[in-house]
N, C-alpha and C positions, 0 to 999 in steps of 0.2 A: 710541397705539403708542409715542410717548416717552416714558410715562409707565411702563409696562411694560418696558422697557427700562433704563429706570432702576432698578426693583426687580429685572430680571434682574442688573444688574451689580454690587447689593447683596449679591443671595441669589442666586448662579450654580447652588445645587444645587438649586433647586425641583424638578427631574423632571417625572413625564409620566407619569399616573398612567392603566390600561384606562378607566375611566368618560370620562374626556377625552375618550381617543383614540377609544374607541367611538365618541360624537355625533360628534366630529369628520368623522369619516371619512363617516360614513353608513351602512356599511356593513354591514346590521342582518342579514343572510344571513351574511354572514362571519363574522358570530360564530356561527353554530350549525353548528358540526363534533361530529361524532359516531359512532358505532360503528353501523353497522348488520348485523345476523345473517340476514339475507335471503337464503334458500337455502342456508344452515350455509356458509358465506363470510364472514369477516370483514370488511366494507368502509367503508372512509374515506368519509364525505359530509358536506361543505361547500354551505351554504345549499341543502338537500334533495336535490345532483347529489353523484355518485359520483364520486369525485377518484382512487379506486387502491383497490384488494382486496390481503388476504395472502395469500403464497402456501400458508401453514401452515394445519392446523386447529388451531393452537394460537396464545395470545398474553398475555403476559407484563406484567401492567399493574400500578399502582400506585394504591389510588382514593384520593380527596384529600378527596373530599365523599361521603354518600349520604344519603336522604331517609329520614328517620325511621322512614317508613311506606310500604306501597305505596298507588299511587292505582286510582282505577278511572274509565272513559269506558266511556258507553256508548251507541251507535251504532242509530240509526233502520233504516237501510238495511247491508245486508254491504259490506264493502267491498271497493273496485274501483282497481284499479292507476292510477294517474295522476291519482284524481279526487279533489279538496280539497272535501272536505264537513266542516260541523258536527254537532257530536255531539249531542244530547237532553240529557243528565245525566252528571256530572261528578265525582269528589272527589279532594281532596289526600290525604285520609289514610283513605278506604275506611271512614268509620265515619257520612258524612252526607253530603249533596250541599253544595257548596260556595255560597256565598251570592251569586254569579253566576246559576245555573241558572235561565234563566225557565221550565222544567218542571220542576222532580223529579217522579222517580218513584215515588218514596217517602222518607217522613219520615227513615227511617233506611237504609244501606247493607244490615245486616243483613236488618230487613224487608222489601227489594226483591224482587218475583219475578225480576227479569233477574240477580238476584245468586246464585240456586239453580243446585245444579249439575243439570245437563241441560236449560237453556233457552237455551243456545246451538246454532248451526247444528247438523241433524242429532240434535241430543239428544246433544251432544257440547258439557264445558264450560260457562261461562259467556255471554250475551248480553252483557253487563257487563264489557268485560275489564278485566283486574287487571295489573298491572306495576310496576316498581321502578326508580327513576331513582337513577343514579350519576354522576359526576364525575371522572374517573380521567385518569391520564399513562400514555405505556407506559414500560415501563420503564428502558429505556435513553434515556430522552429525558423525564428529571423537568422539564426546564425548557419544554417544548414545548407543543405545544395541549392545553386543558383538552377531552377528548371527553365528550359525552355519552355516556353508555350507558344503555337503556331496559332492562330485562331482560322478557320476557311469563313470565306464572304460572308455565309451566310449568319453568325455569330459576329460579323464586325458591324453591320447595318440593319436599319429599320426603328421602330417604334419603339416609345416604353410600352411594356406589358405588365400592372400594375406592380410599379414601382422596383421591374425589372426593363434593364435596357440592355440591348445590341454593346461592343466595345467602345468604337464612337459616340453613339451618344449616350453612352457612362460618362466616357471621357468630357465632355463637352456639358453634361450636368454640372458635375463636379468643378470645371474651370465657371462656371455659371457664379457658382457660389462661393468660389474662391477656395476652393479645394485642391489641394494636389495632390495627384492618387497615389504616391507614395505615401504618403502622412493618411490614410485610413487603408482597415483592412476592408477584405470586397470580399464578399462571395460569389461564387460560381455556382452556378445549377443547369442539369440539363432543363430544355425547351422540352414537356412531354407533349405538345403538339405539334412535334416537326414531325418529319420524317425522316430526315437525316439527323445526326447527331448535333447538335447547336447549342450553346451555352450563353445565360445570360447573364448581369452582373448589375448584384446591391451593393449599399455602403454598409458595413457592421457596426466599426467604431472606430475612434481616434488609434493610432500606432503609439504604443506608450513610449516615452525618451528616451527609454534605454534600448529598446527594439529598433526606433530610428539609428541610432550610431550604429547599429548591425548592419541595417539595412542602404546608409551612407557606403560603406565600406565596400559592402554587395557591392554596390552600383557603378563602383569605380576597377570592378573586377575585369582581368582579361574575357574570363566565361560570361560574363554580363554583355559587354561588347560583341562576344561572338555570337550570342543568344537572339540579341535581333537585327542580326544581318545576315542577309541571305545568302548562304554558302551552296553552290551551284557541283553537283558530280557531273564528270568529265569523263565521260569512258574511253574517248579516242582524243589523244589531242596534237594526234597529228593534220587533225584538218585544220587548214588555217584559214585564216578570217578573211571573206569571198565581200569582193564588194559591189553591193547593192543597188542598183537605182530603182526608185520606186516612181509608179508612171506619174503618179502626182503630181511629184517632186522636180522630174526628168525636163530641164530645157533645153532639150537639144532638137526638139520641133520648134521650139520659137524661136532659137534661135536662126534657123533654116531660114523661117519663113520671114524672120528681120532683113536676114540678107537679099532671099530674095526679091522683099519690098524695096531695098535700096539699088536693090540693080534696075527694077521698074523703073524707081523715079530716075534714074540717069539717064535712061533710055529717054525717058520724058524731054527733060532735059535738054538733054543733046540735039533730039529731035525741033524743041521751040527755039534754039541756039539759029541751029541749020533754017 
């Protein structure tokens, strides 16, 4: 402790940087606040409990981070309000299962049946769902909590709807015109002709330059990084990871039948020899 004391009085500015204070604290729920759309409601939730809703169906954010790619989970059983179950099969970026998965389903995402559409509940959808993690501030408060925001499929894709678009093609507006979605704020609003809850996204305005250095800062945050990457719960981990052949994939008929063409032709062979 005196010795730390003594470099404090050296270097008075060392700081006190999230990773610190994170382990410090402990407090590994508190870091995951985030946006949930549950029931076309916008609501605030801190370590998986609901802290306050808006009153609006609209909301004004700033994203800081978003994942590359969407991911996809895919779930044994439908799911059921309250109950924390593991998922089957997993990915970060929706083009293979993630090298965790002790089952895939399939070699590739693509290839998946639960990734076709109408092999979700009803023949409605995917089995497979697909989503979008984002990292965002609201906008009036660049300095404030990094929120998660999850987006489901159906808010990532589809059409402009006057002069509201789907995630992607915000995103892809925006790089259109040489925009970076960091550097304006966006709006959200619910879809009132969905029927599930879905959110669309305008452009408001420029991010003023003093909000941008907040928003830099964000981006380069531990919480930002965990915000959209897909963190998988694990209830049993003592199964270990089963390996797979998928019949596709599987040559062990071909190669059977290589051999057995090669013993044909010897027979042959031998036979025009003789």
């Amino acid at each position: 402790m005196d010795k730390l004391k003594a470099i404090l009085k050296d270097n008075p500015n060392l700081g006190l940087d999230e990773d610190t204070l994170a382990v410090a604290s402990g407090n590994f729920a508190g870091q995951n606040k985030r946006i949930s759309l549950r029931g076309g409601v916008f609501r605030k939730l801190v370590g998986g409990k609901e802290v306050s809703t808006a009153e609006a169906s609209t909301m004004n954010i700033i994203i800081v981070k978003m994942a590359h790619t969407p991911s996809r989970v895919y779930y044994e059983s439908s799911y059921e309000e309250g109950k924390k179950v593991s998922p089957i099969c997993w990915s970060n970026d929706t083009t293979k299962p993630d090298a965790e998965v002790p089952q895939p389903q399939s070699e590739s995402c693509h290839a998946c049946p639960n990734s076709v559409r109408g092999s979700g509940s009803g023949g409605v959808g995917t089995s497979c769902r697909m989503s979008w993690r984002l990292a965002v501030v609201l906008a009036n408060d660049p300095e404030g909590d990094i929120l998660q925001l999850v987006l489901p499929a159906n808010s990532c894709f589809g059409k402009e709807e006057n002069s509201k678009w789907p995630f992607k093609p915000y995103i892809k507006m925006l790089a259109d015109n040489n925009v970076s979605a960091g550097r304006i704020v966006t709006k959200m609003e619910f879809d009132p002709n969905s029927p599930k809850p879905r959110v669309l996204f305008s452009p408001v305005e420029a991010v003023s330059d003093e909000a941008l250095g907040y928003c830099k800062q964000q981006a380069e945050s531990p919480i930002a990084n965990s915000a959209v990457t897909l963190s998988v719960y694990q209830g049993d981990n003592s199964t270990e990871k089963q390996e797979v052949k998928f019949e596709s994939y599987d040559a062990t008929n071909e190669k059977t039948e290589i051999e057995s063409s090669k013993s044909d032709v010897n027979d042959i062979v031998n036979k025009w020899r003789n």
